[in-house]
C-alpha positions in Angstrom: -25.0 17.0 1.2 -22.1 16.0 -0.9 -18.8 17.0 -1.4 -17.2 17.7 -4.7 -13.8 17.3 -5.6 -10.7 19.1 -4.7 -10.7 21.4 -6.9 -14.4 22.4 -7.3 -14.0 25.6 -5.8 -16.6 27.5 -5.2 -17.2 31.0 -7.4 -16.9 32.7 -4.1 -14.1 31.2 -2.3 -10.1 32.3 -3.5 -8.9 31.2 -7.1 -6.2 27.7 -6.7 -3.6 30.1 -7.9 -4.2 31.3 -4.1 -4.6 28.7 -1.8 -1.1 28.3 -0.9 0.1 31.6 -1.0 1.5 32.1 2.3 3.5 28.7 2.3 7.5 30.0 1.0 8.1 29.0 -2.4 11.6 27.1 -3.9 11.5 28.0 -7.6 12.2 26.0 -10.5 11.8 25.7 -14.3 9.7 23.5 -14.5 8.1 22.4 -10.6 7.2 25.0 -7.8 7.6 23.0 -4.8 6.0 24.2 -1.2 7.8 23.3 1.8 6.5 20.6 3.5 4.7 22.2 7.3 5.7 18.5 8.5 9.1 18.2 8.0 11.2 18.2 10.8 8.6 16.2 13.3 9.9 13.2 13.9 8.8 10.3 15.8 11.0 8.9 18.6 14.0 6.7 17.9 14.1 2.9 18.4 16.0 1.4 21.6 18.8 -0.5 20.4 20.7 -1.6 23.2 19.9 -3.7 26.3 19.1 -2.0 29.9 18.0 1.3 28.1 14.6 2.4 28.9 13.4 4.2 25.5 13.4 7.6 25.6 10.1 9.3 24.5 11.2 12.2 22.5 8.1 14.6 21.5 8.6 15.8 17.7 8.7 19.0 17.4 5.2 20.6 17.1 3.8 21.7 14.0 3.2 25.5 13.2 0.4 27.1 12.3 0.6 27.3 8.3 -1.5 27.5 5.7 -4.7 25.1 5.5 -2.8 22.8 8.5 -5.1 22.9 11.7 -2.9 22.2 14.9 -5.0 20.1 16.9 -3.4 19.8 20.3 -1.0 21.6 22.8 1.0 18.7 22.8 2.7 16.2 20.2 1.7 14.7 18.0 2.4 11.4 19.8 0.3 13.0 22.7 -2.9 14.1 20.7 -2.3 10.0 19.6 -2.3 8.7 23.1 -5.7 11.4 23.4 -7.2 10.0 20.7 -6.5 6.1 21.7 -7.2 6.8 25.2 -10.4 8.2 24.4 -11.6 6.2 21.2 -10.1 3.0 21.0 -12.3 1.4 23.7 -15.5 3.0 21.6 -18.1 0.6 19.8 -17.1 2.5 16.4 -18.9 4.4 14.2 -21.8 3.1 12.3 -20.9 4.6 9.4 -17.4 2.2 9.2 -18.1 -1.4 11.3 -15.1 -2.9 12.3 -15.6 -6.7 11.1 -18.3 -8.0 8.4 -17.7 -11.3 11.2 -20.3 -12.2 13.7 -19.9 -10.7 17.1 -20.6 -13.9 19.0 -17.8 -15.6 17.8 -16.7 -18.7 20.2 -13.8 -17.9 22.1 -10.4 -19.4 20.6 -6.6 -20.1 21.9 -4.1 -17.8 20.4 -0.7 -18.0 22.6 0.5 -21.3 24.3 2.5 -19.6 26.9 2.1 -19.5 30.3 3.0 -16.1 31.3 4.7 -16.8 34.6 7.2 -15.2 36.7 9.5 -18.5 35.4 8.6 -17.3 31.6 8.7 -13.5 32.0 12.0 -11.9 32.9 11.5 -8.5 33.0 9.0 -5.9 32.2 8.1 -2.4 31.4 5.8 0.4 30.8 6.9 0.0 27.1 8.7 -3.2 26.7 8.2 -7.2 27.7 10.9 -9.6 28.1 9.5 -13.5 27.2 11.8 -16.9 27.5 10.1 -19.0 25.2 10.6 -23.3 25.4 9.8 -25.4 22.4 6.1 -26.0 22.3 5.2 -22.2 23.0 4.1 -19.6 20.8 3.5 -15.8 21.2 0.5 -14.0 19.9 0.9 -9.5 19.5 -1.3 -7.7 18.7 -0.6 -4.1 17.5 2.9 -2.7 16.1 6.2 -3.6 18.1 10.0 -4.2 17.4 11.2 -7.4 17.8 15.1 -8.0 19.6 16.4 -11.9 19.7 18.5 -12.0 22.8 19.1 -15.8 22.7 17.9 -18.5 20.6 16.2 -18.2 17.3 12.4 -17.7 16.5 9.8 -18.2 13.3 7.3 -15.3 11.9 5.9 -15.1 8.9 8.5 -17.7 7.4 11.6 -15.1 8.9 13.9 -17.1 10.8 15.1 -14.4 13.1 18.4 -15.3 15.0 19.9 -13.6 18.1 21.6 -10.5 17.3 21.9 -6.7 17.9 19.1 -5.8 15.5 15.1 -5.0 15.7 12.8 -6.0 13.7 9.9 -4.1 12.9 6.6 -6.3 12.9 3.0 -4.9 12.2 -0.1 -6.9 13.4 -3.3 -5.5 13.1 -6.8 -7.4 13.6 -7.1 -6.8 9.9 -5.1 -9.8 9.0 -4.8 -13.5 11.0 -2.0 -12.8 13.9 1.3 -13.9 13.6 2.4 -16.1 15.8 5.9 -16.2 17.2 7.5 -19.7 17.9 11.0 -20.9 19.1 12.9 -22.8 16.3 15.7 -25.4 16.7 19.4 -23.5 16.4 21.8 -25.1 14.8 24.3 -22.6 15.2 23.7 -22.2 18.9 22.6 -24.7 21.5 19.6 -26.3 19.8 16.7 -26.5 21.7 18.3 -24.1 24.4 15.0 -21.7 25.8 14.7 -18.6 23.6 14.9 -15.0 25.0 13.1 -12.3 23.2 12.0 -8.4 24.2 9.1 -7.4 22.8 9.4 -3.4 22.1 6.6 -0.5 22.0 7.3 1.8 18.4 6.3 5.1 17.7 5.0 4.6 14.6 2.8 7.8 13.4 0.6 5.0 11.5 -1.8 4.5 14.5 -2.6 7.9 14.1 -4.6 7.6 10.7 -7.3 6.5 12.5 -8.1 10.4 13.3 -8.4 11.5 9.7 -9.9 7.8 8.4 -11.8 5.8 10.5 -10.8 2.2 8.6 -7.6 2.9 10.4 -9.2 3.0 14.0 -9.8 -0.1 16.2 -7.2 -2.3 14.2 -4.5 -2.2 16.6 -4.0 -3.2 20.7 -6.5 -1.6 22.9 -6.3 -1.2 27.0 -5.0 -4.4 28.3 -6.4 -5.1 32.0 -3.9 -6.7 34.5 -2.8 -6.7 37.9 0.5 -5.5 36.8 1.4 -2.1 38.6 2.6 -0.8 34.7 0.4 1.1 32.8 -0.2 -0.9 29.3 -2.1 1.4 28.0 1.6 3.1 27.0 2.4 -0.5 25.0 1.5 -0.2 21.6 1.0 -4.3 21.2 -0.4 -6.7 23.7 0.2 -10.5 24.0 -3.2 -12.1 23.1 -4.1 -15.3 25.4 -7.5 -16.0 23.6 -10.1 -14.1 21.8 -11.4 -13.4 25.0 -8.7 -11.2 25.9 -9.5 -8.9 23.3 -11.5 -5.6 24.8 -13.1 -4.7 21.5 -14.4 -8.1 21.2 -13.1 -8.5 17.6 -13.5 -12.2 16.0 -9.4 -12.5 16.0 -7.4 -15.6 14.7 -4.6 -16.8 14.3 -2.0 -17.7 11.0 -1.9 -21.2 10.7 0.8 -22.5 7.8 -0.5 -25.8 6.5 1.5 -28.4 6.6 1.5 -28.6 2.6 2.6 -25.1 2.9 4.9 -26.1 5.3 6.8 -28.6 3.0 6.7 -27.1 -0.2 8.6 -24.4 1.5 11.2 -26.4 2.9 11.7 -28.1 0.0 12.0 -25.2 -2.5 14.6 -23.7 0.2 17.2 -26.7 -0.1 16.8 -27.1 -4.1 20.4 -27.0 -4.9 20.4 -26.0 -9.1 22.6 -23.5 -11.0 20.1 -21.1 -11.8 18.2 -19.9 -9.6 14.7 -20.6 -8.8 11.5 -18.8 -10.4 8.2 -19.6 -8.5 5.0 -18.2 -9.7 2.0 -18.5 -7.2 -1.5 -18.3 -8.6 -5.1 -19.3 -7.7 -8.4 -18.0 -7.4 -9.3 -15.1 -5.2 -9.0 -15.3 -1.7 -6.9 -18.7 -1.7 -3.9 -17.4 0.4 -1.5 -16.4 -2.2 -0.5 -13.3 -0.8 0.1 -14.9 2.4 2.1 -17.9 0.8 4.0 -15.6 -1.1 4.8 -13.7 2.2 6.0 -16.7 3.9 8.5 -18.2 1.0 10.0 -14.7 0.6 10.8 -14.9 4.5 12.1 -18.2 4.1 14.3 -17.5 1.1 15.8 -14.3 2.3 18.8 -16.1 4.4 20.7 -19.6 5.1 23.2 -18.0 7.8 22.2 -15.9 10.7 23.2 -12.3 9.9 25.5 -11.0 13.1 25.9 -7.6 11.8 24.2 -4.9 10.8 22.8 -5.6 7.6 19.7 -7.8 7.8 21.5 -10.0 4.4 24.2 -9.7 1.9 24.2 -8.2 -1.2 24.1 -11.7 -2.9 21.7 -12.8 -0.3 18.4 -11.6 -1.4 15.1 -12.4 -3.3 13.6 -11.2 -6.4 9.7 -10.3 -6.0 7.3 -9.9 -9.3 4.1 -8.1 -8.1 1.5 -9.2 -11.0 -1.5 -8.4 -8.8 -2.3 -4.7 -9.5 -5.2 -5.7 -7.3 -4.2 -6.5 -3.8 -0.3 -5.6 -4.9 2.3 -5.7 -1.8 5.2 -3.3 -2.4 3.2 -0.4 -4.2 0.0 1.6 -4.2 -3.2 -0.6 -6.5 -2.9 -0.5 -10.1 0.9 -1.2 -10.3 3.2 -3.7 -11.5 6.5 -4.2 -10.1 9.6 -5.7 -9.7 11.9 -5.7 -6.4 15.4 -6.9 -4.9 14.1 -7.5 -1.2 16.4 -7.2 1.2 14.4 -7.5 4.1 11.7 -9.5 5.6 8.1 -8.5 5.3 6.3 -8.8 8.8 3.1 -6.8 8.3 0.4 -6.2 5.3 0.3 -4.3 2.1 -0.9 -1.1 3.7 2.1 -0.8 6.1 4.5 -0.8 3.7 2.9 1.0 0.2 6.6 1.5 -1.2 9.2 -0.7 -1.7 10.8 0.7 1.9 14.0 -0.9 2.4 13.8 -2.9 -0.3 15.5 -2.3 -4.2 12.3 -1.3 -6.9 14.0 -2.1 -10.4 11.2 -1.3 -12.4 7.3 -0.5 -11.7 4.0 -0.5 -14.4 1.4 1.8 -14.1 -1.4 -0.7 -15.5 -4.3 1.4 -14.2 -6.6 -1.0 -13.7 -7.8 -3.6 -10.0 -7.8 -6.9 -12.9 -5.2 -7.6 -15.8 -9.3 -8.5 -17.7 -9.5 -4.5 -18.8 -6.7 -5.1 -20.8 -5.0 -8.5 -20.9 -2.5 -7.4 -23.8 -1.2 -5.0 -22.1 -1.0 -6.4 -19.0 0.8 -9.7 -20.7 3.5 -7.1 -22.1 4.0 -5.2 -18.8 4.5 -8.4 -17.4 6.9 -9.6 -19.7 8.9 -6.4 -19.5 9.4 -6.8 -15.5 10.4 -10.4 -16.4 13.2 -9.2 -18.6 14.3 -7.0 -16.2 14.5 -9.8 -13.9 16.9 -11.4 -16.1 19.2 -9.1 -15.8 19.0 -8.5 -12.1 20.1 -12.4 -12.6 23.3 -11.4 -14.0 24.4 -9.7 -11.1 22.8 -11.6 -8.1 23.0 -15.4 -9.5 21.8 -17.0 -6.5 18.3 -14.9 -5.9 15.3 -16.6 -6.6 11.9 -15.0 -8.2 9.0 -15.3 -6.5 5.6 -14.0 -8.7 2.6 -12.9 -7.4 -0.2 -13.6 -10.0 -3.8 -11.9 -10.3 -6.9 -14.3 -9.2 -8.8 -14.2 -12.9 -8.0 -17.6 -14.0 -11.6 -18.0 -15.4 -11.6 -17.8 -19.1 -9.3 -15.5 -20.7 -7.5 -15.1 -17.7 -6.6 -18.6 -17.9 -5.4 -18.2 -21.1 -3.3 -15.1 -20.1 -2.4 -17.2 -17.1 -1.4 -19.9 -19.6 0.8 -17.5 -22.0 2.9 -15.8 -19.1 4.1 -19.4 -17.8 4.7 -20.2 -21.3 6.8 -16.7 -22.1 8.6 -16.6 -18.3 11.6 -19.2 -18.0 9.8 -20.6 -14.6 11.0 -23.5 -12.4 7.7 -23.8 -10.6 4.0 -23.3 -10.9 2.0 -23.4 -7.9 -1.7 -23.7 -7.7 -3.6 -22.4 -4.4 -6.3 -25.0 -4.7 -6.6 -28.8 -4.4 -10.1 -28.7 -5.4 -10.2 -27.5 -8.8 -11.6 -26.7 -10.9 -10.6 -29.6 -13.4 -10.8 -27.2 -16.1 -7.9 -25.4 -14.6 -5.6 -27.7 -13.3 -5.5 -29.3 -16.6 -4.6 -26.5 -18.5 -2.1 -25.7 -16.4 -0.8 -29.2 -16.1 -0.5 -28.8 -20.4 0.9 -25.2 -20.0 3.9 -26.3 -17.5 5.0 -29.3 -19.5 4.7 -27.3 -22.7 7.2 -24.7 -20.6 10.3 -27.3 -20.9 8.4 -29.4 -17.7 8.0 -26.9 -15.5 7.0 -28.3 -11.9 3.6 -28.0 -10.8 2.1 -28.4 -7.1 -0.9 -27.9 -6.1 -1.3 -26.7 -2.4 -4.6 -26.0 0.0 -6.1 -22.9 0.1 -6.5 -20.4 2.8 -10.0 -20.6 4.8 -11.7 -18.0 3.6 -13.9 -17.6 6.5 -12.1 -15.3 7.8 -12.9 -11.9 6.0 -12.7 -8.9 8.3 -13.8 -6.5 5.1 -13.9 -6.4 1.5 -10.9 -6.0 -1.0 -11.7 -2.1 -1.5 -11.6 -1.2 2.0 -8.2 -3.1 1.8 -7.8 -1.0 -1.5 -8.5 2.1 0.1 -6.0 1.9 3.1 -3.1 0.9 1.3 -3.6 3.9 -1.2 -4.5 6.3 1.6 -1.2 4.7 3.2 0.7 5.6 0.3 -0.1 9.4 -0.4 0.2 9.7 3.4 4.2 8.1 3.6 7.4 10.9 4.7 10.8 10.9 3.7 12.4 7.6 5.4 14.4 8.5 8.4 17.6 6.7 10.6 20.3 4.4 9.1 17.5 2.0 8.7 15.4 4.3 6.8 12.3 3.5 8.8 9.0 4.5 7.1 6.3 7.2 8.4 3.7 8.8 8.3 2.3 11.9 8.3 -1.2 12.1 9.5 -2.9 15.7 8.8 -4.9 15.6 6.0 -4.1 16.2 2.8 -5.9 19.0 2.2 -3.4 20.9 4.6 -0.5 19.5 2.7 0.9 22.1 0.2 0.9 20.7 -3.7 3.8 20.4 -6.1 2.8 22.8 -8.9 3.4 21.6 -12.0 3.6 23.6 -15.6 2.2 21.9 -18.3 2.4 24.6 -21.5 4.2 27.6 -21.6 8.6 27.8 -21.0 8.3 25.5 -18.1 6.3 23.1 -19.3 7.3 19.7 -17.3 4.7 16.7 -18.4 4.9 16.0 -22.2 1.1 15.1 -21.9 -2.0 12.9 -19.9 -3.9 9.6 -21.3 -6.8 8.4 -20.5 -7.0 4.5 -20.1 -10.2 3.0 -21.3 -12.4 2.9 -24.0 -11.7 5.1 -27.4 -12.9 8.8 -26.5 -13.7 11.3 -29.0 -11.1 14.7 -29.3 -14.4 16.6 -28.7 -15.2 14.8 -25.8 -11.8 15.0 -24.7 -11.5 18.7 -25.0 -14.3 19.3 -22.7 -14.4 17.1 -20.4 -10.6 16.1 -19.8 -10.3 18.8 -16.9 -13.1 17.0 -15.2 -11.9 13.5 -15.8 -8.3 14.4 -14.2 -9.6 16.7 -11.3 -9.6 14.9 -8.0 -8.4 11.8 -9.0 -5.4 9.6 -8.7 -3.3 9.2 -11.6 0.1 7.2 -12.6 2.8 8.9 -13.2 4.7 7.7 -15.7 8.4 8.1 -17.4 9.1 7.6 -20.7 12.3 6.9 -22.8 14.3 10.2 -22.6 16.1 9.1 -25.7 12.5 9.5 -27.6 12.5 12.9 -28.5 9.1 15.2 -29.1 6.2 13.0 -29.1 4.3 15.1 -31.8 6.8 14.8 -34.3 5.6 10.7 -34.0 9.7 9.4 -34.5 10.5 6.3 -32.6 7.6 7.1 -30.2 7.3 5.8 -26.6 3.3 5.4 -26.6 1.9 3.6 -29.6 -1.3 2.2 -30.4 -1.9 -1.7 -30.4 -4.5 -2.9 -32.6 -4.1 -6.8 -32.7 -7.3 -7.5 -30.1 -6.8 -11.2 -29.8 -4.0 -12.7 -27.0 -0.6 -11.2 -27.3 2.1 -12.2 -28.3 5.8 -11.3 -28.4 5.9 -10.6 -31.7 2.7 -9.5 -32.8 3.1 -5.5 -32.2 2.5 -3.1 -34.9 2.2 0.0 -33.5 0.7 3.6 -34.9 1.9 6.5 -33.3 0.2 9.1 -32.0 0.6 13.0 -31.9 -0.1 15.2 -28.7 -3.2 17.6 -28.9 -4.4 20.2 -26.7 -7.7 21.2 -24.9 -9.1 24.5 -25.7 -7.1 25.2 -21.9 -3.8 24.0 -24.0 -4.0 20.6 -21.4 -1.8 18.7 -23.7 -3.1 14.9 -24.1 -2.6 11.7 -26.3 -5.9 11.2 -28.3 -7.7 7.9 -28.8 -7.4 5.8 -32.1 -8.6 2.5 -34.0 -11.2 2.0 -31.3 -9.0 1.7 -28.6 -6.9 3.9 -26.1 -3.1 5.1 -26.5 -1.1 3.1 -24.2 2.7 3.7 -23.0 5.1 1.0 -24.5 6.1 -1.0 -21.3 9.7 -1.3 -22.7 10.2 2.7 -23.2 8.4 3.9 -20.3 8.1 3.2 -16.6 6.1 4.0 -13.7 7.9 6.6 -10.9 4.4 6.6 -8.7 1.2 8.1 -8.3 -0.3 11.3 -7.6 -3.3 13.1 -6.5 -4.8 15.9 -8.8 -5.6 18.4 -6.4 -6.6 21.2 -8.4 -6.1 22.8 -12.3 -5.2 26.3 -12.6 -6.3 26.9 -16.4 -4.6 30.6 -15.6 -1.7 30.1 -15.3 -1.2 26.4 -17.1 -0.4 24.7 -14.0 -1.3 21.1 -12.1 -1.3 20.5 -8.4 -0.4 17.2 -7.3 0.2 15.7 -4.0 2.0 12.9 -4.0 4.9 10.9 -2.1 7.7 11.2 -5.2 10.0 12.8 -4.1 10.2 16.4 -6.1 13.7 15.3 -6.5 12.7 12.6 -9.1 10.1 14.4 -11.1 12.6 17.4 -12.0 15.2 14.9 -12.9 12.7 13.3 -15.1 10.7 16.1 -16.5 9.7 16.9 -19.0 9.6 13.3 -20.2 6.5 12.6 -18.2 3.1 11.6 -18.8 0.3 11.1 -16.2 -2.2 8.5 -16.3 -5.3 8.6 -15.4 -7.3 4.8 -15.6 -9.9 3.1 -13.2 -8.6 3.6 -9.9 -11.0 4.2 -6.8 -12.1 7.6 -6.5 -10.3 8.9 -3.5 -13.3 9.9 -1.5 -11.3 9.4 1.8 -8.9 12.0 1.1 -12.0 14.9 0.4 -13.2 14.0 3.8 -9.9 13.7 6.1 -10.6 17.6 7.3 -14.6 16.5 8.8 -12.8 13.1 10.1 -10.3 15.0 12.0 -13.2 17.5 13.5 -14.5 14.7 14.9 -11.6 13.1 16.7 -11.1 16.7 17.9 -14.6 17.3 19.6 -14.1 13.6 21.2 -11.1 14.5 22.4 -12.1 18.2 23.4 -15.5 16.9 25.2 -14.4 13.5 26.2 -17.3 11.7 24.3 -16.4 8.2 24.6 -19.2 6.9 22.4 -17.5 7.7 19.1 -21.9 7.7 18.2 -21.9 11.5 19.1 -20.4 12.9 16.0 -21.4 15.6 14.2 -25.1 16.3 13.9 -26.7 17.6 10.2 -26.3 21.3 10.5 -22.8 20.6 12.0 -21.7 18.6 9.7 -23.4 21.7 7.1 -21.5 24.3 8.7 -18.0 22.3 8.0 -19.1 21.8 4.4 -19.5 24.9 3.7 -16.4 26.4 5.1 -14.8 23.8 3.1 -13.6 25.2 -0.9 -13.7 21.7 -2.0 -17.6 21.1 -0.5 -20.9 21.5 -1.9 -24.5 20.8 -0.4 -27.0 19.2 -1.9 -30.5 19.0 -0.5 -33.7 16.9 -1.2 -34.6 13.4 -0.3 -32.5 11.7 2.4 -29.7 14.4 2.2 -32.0 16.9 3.3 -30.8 16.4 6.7 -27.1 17.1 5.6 -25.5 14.0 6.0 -22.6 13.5 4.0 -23.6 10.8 1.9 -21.5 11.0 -1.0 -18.1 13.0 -1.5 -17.8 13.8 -5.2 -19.0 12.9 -8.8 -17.1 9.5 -10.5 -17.1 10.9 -14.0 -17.1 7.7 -15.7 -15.4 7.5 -19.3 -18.8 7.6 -21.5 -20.0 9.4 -24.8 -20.9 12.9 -24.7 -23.0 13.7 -22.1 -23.3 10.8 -20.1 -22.1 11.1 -16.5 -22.5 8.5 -13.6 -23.2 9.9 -10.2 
């Protein structure tokens, strides 16, 4: 059996113009937006002052509406706690293994900290009060908020002094554990003991686990004590060893090198008139994420912020994402450019949008590796780089820190060389003290060509620690992403909302006729013919993620092909500045008046990176050829899109098929019958003519029979119409 995508209805089932119909409608020129069934459930509200227990405030419960299941009685934080309670101590499903690691991994310290009555002052059902001295450490697992009572600690590079404020930290057996250490105070008492509460958060993202099961055994599970307290209510738990851990999971713990360690320090008390600009690259895998991570941290501050803001306006970072890969601030296949203002104390996938943080400008590149196209790519970068310039102007003491790709093999080392030579850098640093000779020497000839830009060279991150590969990564951080709410409080915390999108009503979106609001779509790729476009560009777009993308409003109509914003490059060897002689294009239309920018020379239309910019990316849930219209579900706010339309184009390059999203409905049906027949062996999910009888009451599912899907497993979700010629599809 496989499932087809969203908007491969079925002849029999209602027409797309339908399948909202009951939601209430707010009308516009240009975008019909639904109300969202979600909005006003909120999850409960931090503790911010000492010797208040937290109150546990149930969000209002969902109504019935319009493809939206409610799933329990309760909350939504209850059918959580049902969920965890029943699931978390499973042995997982064998269709999604928890670690590619070894299960008889030797047992390993984690926390040097003797939890004694001396050590803990007070606990709760929901909260854990810790004096640390100076040769402890604290290892959480799960999601918690962070309070400095006394003292000052060290995570992730964040030196966090005592004040008034939490701090939200995410730790998931994903990624290497955090550990939490006292740090010397010079502003207090030196190496007085350190006071810290540890605080549970109602964070709604534990509860993507029951719509994707990547999300599910990640976190804390039930912690067995002596205690009378029941912390099974804790959403983190301090881990002693590996041992300690009921699922078993081969956990570990982030060491920073001591190379790491003093590159760091020094880079934080380099005293120069302009600021610094640090680029970070390396191979795959060699930590530079992580390194990038911990300098931001370090950077952020010099003074312990008292009040309420976490740094001054003039107090801040600048951070180039150049990895559309593994990127940190924004969904995969984007380039961007932030202010942050706060520290970063989790992975990519808990924090898919900038959050607190200031985006200046973002690329839609469309690709996982700048090697499908290394000119564009080079002039996207460049653009962000500009930008960064002036950001410079008005905050002249925030360094750049830039997050390369890990292609530095061939041309990518030649790309690799070009960007240090076109960036005004300070410092190169290379993630590996092995080599290869090849590179180091190129680069060593590429910085001192750059007016002597600094190179170091540090160790790489152990790469034997590899929970799962980059596209299951890939996967939860986009998943993450088309899953985020509105922000919420003074500190605008992020959230989640954890239905599945098929129950989320679309934005609607016009693209021909009076309220037309997209100019047009492009396809990234290899050079496609109009004929092939005109058939087969309702298939390409349907049920796949695109870019959305704004362009210059100052451009006028792209078919008149004035001062256009998308032009055509045709120089194919390395780019340069200077080298762009552009042919514009004109917008055509499928025989379904799609409007889209054709191919030319041999090579695709791409979006000048100086005239347009990325706002996000969408889902296409459906095409309504009747009545002109695109569905989308995405997180931009509908806000944003009417302010920009109709100067928009959507994208649509090599991104992953988003096969999770078609199959968050059959997900959820199991957590329900686990929940509803207390299975705890997660095992006992749906059997074949089950998992038939969901499929077809699904308008988005099709069954396929023959060979090993004869017994109506769901083996695939939906057709990856490649970009090929004329009749040539991939399955």
């Amino acid at each position: 059996m496989a499932v087809s995508a969203f908007a491969a209805r079925k002849a029999a089932r209602r027409p797309i113009g339908q399948a909202t119909s009951q939601n209430e409608v707010q009308t516009s020129l240009v975008i019909e937006t639904y109300i969202d069934p979600l909005e006003g459930s909120k999850p409960p509200k931090k503790k911010q002052k000492r010797g208040n227990e937290p109150r546990n405030r149930s969000p209002r419960q969902p109504q019935q509406t319009d493809g939206l299941v409610n799933v329990w009685d309760g909350s939504l934080e209850d059918g959580a706690k049902a969920i965890e309670s029943h699931s978390e101590s499973d042995s997982g499903s064998v269709n999604e293994p928890e670690t590619l690691a070894q299960s008889m991994a030797p047992v390993q310290r984690l926390s040097i900290f003797d939890p004694s009555r001396s050590k803990v002052l007070s606990e709760t059902e929901t909260e854990w009060t810790v004096r640390l001295h100076p040769n402890d450490n604290l290892a959480i697992l799960g999601q918690y908020d962070i309070w400095v009572r006394s003292g000052a600690i060290r995570i992730l590079g964040a030196v966090i002094h005592a004040s008034s404020r939490l701090h939200r930290v995410y730790a998931p057996s994903t990624h290497s554990i955090p550990p939490i250490r006292p740090v010397p105070n010079p502003f207090g008492t030196g190496n007085a003991p350190v006071e810290l509460t540890i605080i549970s958060c109602g964070s709604r993202m534990r509860m993507l686990r029951q719509i994707a099961p990547k999300f599910g055994r990640i976190w804390n599970g039930k912690q067995h004590s002596k205690s009378p307290f029941a912390f099974s209510r804790r959403s983190f738990v301090n881990i002693q060893s590996t041992a300690d851990d009921p699922h078993r999971r081969p956990l570990r713990l982030l060491e920073i090198p001591s190379d790491w360690q003093r590159t760091v320090s020094r880079l934080q008390s380099v005293k120069t008139e302009r600021p610094l600009a640090i680029m970070v690259c390396g191979p795959k895998a060699a930590g530079k994420s992580t390194f990038c991570r911990i300098l931001a941290n370090a950077l952020l501050q010099e003074a312990p912020p008292m009040g309420d803001k976490n740094v001054t306006d003039n107090e801040c970072a600048a951070f180039l994402d150049l990895d559309p890969g593994q990127p940190e601030y924004s969904p995969p296949g984007n380039l961007s450019l932030l202010r942050l203002k706060s520290w970063n104390l989790g992975p990519p996938f808990t924090h898919p949008t900038s959050g607190l943080n200031q985006l200046f400008r973002a690329h839609h590149f469309g690709h996982f590796s700048p090697k499908e196209d290394p000119k564009h790519y080079y002039r996207c970068a460049l653009d962000l780089f500009d930008h960064y310039r002036q950001m410079a102007r008005d905050y002249r003491s925030c360094p750049l820190i830039i997050n390369s790709a890990g292609w530095i093999q061939g041309n990518g080392l030649e790309l690799l060389s070009e960007l240090i030579h076109g960036m005004d850098l300070t410092d190169v640093i290379y993630m590996s003290t092995s080599g290869p000779e090849e590179v180091v020497d190129t680069l060593t000839k590429a910085t001192k060509r750059a007016n002597n830009v600094a190179l170091h060279q540090l160790s790489s991150q152990s790469s034997d620690f590899t929970t799962r590969p980059a596209a299951d990564f890939r996967m939860m951080q986009t998943l993450s992403y088309f899953h985020m709410s509105e922000p919420e409080g003074k500190d605008h915390e992020m959230r989640w909302n954890p239905w599945p999108l098929t129950g989320v009503a679309p934005l609607v979106i016009h693209y021909a006729g009076p309220k037309q609001a997209i100019q047009a779509v492009t396809i990234l790729g290899d050079a496609l013919s109009t004929e092939f476009l005109d058939t087969f560009l309702n298939s390409i777009l349907d049920g796949c993620v695109v870019g959305v993308v704004a362009v210059d409003q100052s451009v006028g109509e792209i078919s008149r092909g004035e001062d256009s914003a998308w032009s055509v490059e045709q120089d194919e060897n390395m780019p340069d500045q200077g080298a762009d002689t552009p042919n514009h294009a004109s917008v055509l239309r499928t025989a379904t008046e799609i409007p889209y920018l054709p191919s030319s020379n041999h090579t695709n239309s791409l979006l000048s990176p100086d005239r347009s910019f990325s706002l996000g990316q969408a889902l296409v849930r459906g095409i309504d050829p009747n009545h002109k219209t695109i569905h989308l579900l995405t997180p931009i706010p509908s806000s944003t899109l009417q302010t920009r339309s109709p100067n928009i184009v959507l994208v649509r390059g090599s991104l992953d098929t988003p096969t999770w999203a078609y199959r968050e409905g059959y997900e959820l049906e199991r957590a329900k019958r686990r929940v509803r027949e207390g299975k705890l062996d997660s095992n006992e999910g749906f059997d074949g003519e089950e998992e038939r009888s969901w499929a077809e009451g699904q308008p988005w599912a099709s069954i396929v029979d023959g060979g090993r899907r004869s017994s109506g497993r769901i083996r695939r979700i939906r057709r990856d119409i490649r970009y090929r010629p004329v009749g040539e599809a991939s399955e």
